[in-house]
N, CA and C atoms as a LAMMPS dump frame, in Angstrom:
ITEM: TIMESTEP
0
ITEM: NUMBER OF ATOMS
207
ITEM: BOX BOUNDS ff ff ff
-5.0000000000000000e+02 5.0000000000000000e+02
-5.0000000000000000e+02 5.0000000000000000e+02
-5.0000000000000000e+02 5.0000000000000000e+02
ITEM: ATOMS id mol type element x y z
1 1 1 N -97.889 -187.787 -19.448
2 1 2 C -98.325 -187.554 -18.094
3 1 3 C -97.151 -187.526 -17.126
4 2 1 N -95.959 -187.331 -17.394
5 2 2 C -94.897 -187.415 -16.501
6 2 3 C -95.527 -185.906 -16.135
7 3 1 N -94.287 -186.604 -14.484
8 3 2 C -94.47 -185.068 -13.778
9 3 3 C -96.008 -184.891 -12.595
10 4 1 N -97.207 -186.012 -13.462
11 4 2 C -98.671 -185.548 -12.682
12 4 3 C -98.29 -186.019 -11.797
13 5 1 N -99.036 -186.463 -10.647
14 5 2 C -99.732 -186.924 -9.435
15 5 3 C -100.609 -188.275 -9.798
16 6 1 N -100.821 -189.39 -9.159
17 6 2 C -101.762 -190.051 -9.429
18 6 3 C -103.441 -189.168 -8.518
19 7 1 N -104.125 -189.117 -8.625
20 7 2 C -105.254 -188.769 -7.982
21 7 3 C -105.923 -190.087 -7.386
22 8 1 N -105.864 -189.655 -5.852
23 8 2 C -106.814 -190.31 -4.371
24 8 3 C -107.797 -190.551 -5.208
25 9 1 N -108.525 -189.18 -5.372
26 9 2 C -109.923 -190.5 -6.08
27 9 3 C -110.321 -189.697 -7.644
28 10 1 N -110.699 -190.956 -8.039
29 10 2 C -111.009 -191.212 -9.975
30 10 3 C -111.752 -189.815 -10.3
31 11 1 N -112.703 -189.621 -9.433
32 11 2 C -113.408 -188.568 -10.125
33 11 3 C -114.113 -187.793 -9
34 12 1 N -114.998 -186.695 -9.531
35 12 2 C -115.431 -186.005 -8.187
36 12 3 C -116.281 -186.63 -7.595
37 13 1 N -117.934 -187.486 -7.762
38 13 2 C -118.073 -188.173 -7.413
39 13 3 C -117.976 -188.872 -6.032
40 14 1 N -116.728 -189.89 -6.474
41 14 2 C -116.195 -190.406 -5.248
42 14 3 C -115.757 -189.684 -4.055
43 15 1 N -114.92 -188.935 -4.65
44 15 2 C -114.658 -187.843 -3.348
45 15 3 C -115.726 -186.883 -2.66
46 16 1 N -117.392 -187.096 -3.142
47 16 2 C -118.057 -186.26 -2.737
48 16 3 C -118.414 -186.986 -1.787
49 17 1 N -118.923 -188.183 -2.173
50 17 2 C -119.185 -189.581 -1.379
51 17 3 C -118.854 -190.412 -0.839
52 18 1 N -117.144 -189.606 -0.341
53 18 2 C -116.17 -190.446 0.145
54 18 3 C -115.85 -189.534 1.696
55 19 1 N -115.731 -188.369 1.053
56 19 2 C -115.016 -187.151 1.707
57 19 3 C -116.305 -186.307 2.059
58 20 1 N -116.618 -185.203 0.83
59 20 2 C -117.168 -183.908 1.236
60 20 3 C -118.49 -184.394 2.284
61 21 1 N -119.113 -185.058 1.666
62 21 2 C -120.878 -184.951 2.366
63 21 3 C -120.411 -185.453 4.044
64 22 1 N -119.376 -185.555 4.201
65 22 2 C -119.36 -185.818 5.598
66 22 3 C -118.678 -184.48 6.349
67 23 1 N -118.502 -184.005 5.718
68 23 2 C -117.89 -182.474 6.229
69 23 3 C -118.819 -181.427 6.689
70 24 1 N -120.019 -181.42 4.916
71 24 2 C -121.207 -180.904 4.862
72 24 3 C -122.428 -180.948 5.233
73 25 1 N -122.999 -181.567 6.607
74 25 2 C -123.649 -182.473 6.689
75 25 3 C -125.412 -181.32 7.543
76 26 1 N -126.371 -181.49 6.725
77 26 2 C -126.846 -180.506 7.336
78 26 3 C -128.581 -181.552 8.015
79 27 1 N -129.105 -181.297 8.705
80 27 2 C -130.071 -182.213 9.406
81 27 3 C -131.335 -181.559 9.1
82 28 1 N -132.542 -182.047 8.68
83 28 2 C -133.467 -182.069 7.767
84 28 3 C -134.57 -180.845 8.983
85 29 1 N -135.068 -179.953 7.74
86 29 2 C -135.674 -179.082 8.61
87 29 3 C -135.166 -177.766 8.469
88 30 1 N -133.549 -177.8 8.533
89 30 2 C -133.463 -175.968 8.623
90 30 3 C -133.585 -175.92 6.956
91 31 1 N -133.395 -174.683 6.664
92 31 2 C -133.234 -173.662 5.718
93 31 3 C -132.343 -174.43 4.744
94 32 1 N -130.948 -175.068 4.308
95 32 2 C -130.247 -175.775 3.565
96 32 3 C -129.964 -176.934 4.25
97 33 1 N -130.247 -178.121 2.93
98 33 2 C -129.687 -179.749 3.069
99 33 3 C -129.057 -180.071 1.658
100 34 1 N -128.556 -180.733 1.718
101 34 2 C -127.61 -181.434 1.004
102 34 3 C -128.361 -182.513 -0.172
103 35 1 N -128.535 -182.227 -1.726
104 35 2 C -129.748 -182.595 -2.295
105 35 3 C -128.918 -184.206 -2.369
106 36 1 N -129.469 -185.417 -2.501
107 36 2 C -128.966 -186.594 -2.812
108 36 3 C -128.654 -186.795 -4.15
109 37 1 N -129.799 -185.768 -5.024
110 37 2 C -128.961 -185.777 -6.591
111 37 3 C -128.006 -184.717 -6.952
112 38 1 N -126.876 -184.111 -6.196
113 38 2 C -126.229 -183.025 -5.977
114 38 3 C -125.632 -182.757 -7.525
115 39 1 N -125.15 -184.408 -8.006
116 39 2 C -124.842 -183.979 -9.64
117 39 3 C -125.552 -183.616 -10.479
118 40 1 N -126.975 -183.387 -10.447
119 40 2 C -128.074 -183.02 -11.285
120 40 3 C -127.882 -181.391 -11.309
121 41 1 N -127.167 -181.207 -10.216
122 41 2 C -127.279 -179.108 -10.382
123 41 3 C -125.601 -178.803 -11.12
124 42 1 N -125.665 -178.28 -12.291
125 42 2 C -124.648 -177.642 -12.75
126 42 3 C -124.134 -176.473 -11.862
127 43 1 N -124.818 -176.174 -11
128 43 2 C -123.583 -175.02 -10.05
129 43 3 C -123.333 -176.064 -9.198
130 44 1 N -124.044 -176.926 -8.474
131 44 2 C -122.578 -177.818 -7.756
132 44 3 C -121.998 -178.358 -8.062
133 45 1 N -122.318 -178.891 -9.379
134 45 2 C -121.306 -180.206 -10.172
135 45 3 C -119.82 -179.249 -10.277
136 46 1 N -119.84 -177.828 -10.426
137 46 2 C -119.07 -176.594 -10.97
138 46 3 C -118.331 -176.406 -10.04
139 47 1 N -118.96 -176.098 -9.091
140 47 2 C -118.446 -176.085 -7.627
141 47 3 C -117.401 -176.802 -7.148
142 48 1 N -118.777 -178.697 -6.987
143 48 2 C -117.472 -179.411 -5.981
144 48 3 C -116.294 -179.627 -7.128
145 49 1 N -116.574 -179.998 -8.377
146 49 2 C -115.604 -180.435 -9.021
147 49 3 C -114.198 -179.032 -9.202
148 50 1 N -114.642 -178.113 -8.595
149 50 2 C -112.9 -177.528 -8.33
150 50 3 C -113.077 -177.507 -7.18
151 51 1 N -113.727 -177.866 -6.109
152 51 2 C -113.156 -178.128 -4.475
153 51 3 C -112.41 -179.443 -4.601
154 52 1 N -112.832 -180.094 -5.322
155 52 2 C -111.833 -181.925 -5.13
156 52 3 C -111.225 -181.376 -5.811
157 53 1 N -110.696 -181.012 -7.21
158 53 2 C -109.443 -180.309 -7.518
159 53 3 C -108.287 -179.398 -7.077
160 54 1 N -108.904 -178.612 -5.989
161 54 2 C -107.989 -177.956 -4.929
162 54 3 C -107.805 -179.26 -3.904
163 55 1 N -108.36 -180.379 -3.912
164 55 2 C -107.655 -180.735 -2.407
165 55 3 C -106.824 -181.978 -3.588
166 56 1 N -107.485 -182.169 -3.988
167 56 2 C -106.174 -183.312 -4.764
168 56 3 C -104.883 -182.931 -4.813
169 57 1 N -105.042 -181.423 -5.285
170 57 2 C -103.642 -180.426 -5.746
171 57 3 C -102.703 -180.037 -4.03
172 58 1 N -103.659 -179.7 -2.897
173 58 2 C -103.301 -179.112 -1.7
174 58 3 C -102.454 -180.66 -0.59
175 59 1 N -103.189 -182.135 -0.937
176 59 2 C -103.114 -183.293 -0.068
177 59 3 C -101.854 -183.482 -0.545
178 60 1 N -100.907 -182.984 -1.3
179 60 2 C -99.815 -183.531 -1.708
180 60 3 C -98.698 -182.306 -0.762
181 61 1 N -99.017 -180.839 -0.471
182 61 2 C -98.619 -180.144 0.516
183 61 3 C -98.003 -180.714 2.195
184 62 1 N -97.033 -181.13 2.393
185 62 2 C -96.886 -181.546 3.773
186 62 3 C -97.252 -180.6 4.776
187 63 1 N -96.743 -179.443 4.57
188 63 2 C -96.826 -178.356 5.284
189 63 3 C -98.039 -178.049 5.304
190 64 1 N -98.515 -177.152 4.666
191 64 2 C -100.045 -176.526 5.236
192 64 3 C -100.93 -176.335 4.256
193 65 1 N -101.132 -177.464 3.273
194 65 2 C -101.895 -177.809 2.441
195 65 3 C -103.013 -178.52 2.569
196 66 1 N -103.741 -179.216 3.49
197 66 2 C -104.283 -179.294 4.459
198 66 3 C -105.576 -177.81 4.589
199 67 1 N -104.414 -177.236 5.234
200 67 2 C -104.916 -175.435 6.247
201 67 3 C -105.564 -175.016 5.617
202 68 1 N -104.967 -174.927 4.106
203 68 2 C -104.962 -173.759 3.204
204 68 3 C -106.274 -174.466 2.392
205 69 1 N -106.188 -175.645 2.447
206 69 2 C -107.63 -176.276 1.586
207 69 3 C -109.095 -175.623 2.836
């Protein structure tokens, strides 16, 4: 493992429930909400788990890694 990064957080998971759902946040009633068993759907599990993989990879960017996430 020389060379990796340690990773902010263990797994996607945490970072969904740490980070994303507060980004994503949608209020009950319209058209899309945010399911509470979000890991039960294989297209989001698919999903977030390469969005926390791009920001794990981008948070180490000083410059505009951040932007670009």
């Amino acid at each position: 493992m020389d060379g990796e990064q340690e990773l902010f957080y263990p797994h996607v998971a945490a970072f969904v429930e740490d980070r994303l759902i507060y980004l994503y946040t949608r209020r009950l009633g319209q058209q899309f909400i945010w399911c509470p068993e979000w890991y039960r759907h294989a297209e989001a599990l698919s999903r977030l788990d390469s969005i926390w993989r791009a920001w794990e990879h981008l948070r180490l960017d000083p410059a505009t890694g951040m932007s670009v996430w």
